[in-house]
C-alpha positions in Angstrom: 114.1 31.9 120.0 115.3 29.8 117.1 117.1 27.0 119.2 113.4 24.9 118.6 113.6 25.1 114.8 116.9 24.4 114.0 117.1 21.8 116.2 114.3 20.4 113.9 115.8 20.9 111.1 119.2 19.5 111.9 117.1 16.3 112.7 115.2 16.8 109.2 118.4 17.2 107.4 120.4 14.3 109.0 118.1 12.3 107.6 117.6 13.2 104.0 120.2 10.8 102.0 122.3 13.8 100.4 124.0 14.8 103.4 127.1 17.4 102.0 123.8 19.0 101.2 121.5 18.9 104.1 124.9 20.2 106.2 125.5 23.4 103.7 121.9 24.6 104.1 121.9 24.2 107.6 124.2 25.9 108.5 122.6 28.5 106.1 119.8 28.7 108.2 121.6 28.7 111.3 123.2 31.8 110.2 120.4 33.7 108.7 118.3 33.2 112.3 121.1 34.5 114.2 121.7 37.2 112.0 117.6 38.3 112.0 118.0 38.0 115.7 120.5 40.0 116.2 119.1 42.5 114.0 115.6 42.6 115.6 117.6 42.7 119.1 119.6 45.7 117.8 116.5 47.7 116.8 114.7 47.3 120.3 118.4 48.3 121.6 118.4 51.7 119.6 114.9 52.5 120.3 115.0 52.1 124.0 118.0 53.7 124.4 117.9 57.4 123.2 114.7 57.9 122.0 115.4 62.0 121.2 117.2 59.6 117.9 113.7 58.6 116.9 112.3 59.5 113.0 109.8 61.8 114.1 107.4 63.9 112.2 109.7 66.9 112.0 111.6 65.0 109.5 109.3 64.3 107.5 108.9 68.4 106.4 110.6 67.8 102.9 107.3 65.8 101.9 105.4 69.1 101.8 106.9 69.1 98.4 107.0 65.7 97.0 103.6 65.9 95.7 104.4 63.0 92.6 104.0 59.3 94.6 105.1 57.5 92.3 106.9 57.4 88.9 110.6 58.2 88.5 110.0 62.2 88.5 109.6 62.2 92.4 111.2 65.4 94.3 113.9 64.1 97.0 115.1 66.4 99.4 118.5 67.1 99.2 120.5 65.5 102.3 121.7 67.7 104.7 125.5 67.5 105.4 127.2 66.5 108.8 129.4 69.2 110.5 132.5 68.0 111.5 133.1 69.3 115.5 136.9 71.4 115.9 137.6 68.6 118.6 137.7 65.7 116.2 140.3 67.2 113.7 143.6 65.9 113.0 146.9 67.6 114.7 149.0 65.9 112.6 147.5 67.8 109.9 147.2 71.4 111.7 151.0 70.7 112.7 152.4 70.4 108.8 150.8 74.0 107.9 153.4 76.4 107.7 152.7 80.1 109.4 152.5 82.9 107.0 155.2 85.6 108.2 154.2 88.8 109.2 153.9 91.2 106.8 156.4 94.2 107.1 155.5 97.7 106.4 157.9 99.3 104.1 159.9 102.7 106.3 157.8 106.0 106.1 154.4 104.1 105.8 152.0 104.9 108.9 150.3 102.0 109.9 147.5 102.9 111.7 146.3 100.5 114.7 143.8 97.7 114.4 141.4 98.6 116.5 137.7 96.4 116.6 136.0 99.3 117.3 137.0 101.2 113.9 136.1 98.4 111.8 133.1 98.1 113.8 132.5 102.0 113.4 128.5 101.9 111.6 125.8 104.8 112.5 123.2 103.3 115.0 120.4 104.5 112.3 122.2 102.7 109.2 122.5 99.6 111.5 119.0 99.6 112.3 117.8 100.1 108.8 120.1 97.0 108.2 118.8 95.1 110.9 115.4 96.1 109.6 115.6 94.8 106.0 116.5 91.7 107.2 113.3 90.7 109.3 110.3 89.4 108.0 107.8 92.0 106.5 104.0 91.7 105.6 103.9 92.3 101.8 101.7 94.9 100.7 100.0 95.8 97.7 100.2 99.2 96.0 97.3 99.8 93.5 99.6 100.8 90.9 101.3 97.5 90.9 97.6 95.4 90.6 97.1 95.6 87.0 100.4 94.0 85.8 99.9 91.4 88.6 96.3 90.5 87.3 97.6 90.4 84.0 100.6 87.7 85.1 97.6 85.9 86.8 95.7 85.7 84.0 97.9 85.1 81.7 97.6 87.6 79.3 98.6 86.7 76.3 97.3 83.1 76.3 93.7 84.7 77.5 94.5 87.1 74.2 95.3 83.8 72.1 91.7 82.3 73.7 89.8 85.5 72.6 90.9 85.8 69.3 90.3 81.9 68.5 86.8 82.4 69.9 86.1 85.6 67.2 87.4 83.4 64.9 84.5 81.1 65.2 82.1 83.5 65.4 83.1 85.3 62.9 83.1 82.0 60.2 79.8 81.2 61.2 77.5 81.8 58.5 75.3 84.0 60.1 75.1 88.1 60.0 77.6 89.8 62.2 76.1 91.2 65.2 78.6 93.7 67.1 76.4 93.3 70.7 76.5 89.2 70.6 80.1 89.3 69.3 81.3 91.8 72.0 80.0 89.9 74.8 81.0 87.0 73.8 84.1 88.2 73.7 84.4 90.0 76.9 82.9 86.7 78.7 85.1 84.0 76.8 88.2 86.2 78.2 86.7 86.7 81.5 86.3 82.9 82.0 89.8 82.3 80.1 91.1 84.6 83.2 89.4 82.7 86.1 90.9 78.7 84.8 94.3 80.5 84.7 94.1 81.7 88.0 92.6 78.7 89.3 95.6 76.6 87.7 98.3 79.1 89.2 96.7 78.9 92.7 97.3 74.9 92.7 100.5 74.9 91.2 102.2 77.3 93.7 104.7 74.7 95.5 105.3 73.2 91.7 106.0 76.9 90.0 108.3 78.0 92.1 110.7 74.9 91.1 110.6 75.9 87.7 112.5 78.7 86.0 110.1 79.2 84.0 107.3 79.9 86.2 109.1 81.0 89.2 108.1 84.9 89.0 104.4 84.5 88.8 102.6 86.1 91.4 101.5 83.6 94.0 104.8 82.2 94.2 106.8 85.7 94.6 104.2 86.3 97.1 102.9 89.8 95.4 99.3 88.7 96.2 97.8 86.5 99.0 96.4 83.1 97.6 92.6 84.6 98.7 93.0 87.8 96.6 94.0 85.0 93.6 90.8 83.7 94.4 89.0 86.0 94.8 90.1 87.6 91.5 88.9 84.2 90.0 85.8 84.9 91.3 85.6 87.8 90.2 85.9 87.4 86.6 84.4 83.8 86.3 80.9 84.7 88.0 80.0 87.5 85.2 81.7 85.6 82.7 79.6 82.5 83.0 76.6 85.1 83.6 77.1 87.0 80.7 77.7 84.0 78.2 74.5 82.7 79.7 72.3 85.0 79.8 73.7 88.0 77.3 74.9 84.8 74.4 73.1 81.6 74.9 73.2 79.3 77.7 74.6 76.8 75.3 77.7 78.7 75.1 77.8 79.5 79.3 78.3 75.7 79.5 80.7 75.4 77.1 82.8 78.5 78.9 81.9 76.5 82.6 83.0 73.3 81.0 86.4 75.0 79.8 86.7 76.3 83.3 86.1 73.0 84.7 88.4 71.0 82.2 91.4 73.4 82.8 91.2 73.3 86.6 89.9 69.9 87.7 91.0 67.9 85.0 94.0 69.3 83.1 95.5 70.7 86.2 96.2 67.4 88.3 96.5 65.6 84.9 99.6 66.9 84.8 101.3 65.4 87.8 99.6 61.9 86.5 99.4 60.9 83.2 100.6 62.2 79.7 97.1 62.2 78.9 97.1 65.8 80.2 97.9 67.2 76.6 95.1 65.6 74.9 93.1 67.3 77.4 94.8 70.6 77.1 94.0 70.3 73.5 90.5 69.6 74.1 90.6 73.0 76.6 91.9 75.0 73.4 89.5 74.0 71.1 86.4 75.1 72.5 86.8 78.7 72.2 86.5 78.5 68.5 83.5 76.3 68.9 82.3 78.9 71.3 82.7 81.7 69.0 80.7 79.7 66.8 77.7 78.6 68.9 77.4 82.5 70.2 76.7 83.1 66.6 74.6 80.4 65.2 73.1 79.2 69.0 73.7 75.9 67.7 76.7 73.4 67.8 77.0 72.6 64.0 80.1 70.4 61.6 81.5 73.5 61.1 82.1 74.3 64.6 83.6 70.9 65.0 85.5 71.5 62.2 87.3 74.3 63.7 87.6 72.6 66.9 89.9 70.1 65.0 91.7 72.6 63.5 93.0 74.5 67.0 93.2 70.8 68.5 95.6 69.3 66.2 97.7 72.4 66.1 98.3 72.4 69.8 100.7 69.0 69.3 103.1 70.9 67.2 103.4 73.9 69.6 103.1 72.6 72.7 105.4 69.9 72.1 107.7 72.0 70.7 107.7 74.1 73.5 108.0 71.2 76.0 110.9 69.9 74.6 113.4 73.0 75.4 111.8 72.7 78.6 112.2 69.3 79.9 114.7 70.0 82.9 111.8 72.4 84.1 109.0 70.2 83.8 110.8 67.3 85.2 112.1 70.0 88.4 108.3 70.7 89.0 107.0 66.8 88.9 104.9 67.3 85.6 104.4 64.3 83.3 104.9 65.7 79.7 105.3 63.3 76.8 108.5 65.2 76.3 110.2 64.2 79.5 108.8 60.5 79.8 108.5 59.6 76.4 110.5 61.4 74.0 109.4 59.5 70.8 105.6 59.3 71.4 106.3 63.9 71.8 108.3 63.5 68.2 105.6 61.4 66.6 102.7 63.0 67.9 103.8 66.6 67.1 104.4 65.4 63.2 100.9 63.4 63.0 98.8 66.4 63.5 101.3 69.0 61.7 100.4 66.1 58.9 96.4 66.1 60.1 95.8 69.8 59.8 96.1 68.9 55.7 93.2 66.9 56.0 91.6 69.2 58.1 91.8 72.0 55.7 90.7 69.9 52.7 87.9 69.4 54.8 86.4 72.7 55.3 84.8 72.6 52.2 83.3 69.5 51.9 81.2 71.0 54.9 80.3 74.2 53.4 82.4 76.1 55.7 85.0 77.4 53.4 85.4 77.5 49.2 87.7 75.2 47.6 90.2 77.3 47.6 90.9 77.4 51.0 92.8 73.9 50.8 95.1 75.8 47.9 96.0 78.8 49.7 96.3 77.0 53.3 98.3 73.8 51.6 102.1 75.5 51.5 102.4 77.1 55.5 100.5 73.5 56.3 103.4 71.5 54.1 106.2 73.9 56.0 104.9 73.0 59.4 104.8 69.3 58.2 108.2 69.5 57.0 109.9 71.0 60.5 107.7 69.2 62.3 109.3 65.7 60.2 113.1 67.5 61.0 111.9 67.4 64.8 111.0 64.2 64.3 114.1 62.8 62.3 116.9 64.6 64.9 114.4 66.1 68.1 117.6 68.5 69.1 116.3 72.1 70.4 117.3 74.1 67.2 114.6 71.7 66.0 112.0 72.5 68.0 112.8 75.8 68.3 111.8 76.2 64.3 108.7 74.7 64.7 107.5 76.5 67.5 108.0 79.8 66.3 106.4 78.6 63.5 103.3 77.6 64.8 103.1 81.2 66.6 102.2 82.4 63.2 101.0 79.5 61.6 97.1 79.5 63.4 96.7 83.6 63.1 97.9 83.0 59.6 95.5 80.0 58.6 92.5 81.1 60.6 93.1 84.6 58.4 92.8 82.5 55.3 89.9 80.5 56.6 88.1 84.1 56.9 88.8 85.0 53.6 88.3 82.0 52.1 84.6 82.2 54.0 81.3 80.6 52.1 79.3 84.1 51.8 75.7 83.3 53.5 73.8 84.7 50.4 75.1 81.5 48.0 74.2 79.2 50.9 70.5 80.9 51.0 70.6 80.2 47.3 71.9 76.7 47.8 68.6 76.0 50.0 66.3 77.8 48.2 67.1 76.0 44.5 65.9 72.8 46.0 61.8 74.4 47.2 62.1 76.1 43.7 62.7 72.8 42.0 60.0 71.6 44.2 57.4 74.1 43.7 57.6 74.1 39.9 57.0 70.1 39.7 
């Protein structure tokens, strides 16, 4: 096959005036081909001659759960070891192991016979019932055990976080408080809260159940089939969006159906991509306030933006925290968190909005949502964030970000409490617009 072209090439080399040269890369070449030849000879060897040896598709089964492509957080199944056969062990090594003697019972001790069939001795019903725990059983449900499970598909203490955030905004809108609008808006922001988490547990199944974190959630222990999850979704998201709609305003339905749809289809797979799947968690946990807000007012206003910011930027400083005592998990289920693929970007991040939720706060008045006071009273738990979230970024050890996420778990109830009470009463904003026709009237 490659008797033509080095043939040639001998010619080409003989006549090039550096021969030492010419001579040392031809024989380069000359071993190279013969090397590729016997190479591509040994592979049509191995594949005509057993082909049970060939990589089939059975093989490839571990790929189920190598879901990242690409990127050093890729799953790899872990290789199966090769069982040595009895035959191919050494006698030289059997022959240098001593016997243990016999043990010798001491006189008067009765011994009593080894027989097979005592140690064997097991009732045929205990045996069965053995036999029978061991096999494969279809799960089922008992009703007493479906609310706890609904809860742990829902999530219920971040759907608990989601409503209160969203009666914060409607409560700080500066409108009267109806108890109707505000219950229904609750009951429907926490409906549709419910569905994205179900939806989110659902697709992560094969990535939960490598975390220890997440491992005991429903769908992966397989209390509940993956249509019941579903179905449950359904369930709460189709009256959700319908009563937000229809019972709020259907400015607020979209905002719930565009949380839905950011949390599932966006956030979800984000999180297998790109870092960028914080921001857009951030962006999922602000609308709730700005729900609360526009069930109030039916009208998307600064001051609804305003406490948008305020639940976006404090999301850095918890999540982050969180994520960073959890990096072996995150990187065990194939998710792309600033805290496992870029450290200092998760240290800098978290301090920059601990930092921004100053500004924020300062803020609030300038846009008639809050007196000035509310800057005063909010400024020290805002500086004592700031300062552990600056010690996570100076050292970033766990005792670090530890503080600072137990900080932020009463930080937001604390500053949206202060927010409230440090609310701009609607009867010196109705004088505020009324001064100005007045002044108008009288000129």
């Amino acid at each position: 096959m490659y008797k033509t072209p080095c043939s040639r090439l001998a010619g080409v080399w003989k006549c090039l005036p550096c021969g030492l040269i010419g001579v040392n890369v031809q024989q380069k070449l000359i071993a190279n081909a013969s090397r590729s030849h016997m190479s591509a000879r040994s592979l049509v060897q191995l594949c005509r001659k057993n082909q049970a040896e060939w990589f089939t598709f059975q093989r490839l089964c571990f790929l189920k759960r190598q879901y990242v492509k690409s990127g050093g957080l890729c799953q790899r199944a872990k290789p199966r070891q090769e069982t040595v056969a009895l035959d191919d062990r050494d006698d030289s090594v059997v022959r240098r192991v001593q016997q243990i003697p016999a043990l010798k019972p001491e006189p008067g001790t009765v011994v009593p016979p080894c027989d097979s069939k005592n140690i064997q001795a097991e009732p045929e019903a205990t045996r069965a019932a053995r036999l029978e725990a061991r096999q494969w059983k279809e799960s089922r449900i008992e009703y007493s055990d479906l609310p706890g499970i609904y809860a742990r598909l829902s999530k219920i203490k971040l759907t608990a976080l989601v409503v209160t955030t969203a009666a914060a905004g409607y409560a700080m809108a500066p409108v009267p408080f109806d108890p109707v609008t505000f219950l229904m808006a609750s009951i429907g922001t926490g409906l549709a809260s419910c569905t994205a988490n179900s939806i989110n547990q659902y697709f992560e199944v094969p990535f939960d159940s490598n975390m220890n974190r997440t491992k005991n959630r429903p769908l992966v222990r397989g209390q509940i089939s993956p249509l019941h999850a579903v179905s449950f979704a359904l369930a709460c998201g189709i009256p959700g969006i319908t009563l937000l709609t229809l019972g709020v305003n259907p400015l607020t339905g979209f905002l719930g159906a565009l949380n839905i749809f950011l949390y599932t289809c966006c956030y979800t797979p984000l999180k297998r991509l790109s870092i960028a799947n914080t921001w857009v968690g951030a962006v999922v946990g602000a609308i709730p306030p700005i729900m609360g807000w526009t069930a109030a007012t039916g009208s998307l206003d600064l001051g609804a933006l305003l406490l948008g910011g305020l639940l976006f930027s404090w999301q850095f400083p918890h999540f982050n925290a969180l994520s960073w005592n959890l990096r072996e998990d995150y990187s065990r289920g194939g998710y792309r968190m600033m805290s496992v693929t870029h450290p200092g970007l998760c240290k800098r991040v978290a301090l920059r909005h601990s930092v921004g939720l100053i500004g924020l706060s300062a803020l609030a008045p300038v846009l008639d949502v809050t007196t000035w006071t509310f800057p005063l009273v909010s400024l020290p738990i805002n500086l004592y964030i700031s300062f552990l979230a600056f010690r996570f970024y100076r050292h970033g050890d766990r005792q670090n970000a530890r503080k600072l996420f137990f900080c932020s778990l009463w930080h937001l109830p604390m500053l949206l409490l202060l927010a409230l009470t440090c609310k701009k009463s609607r009867v010196s904003q109705e004088e505020a617009a009324v001064a100005p026709s007045t002044a108008s009237l009288a000129l």
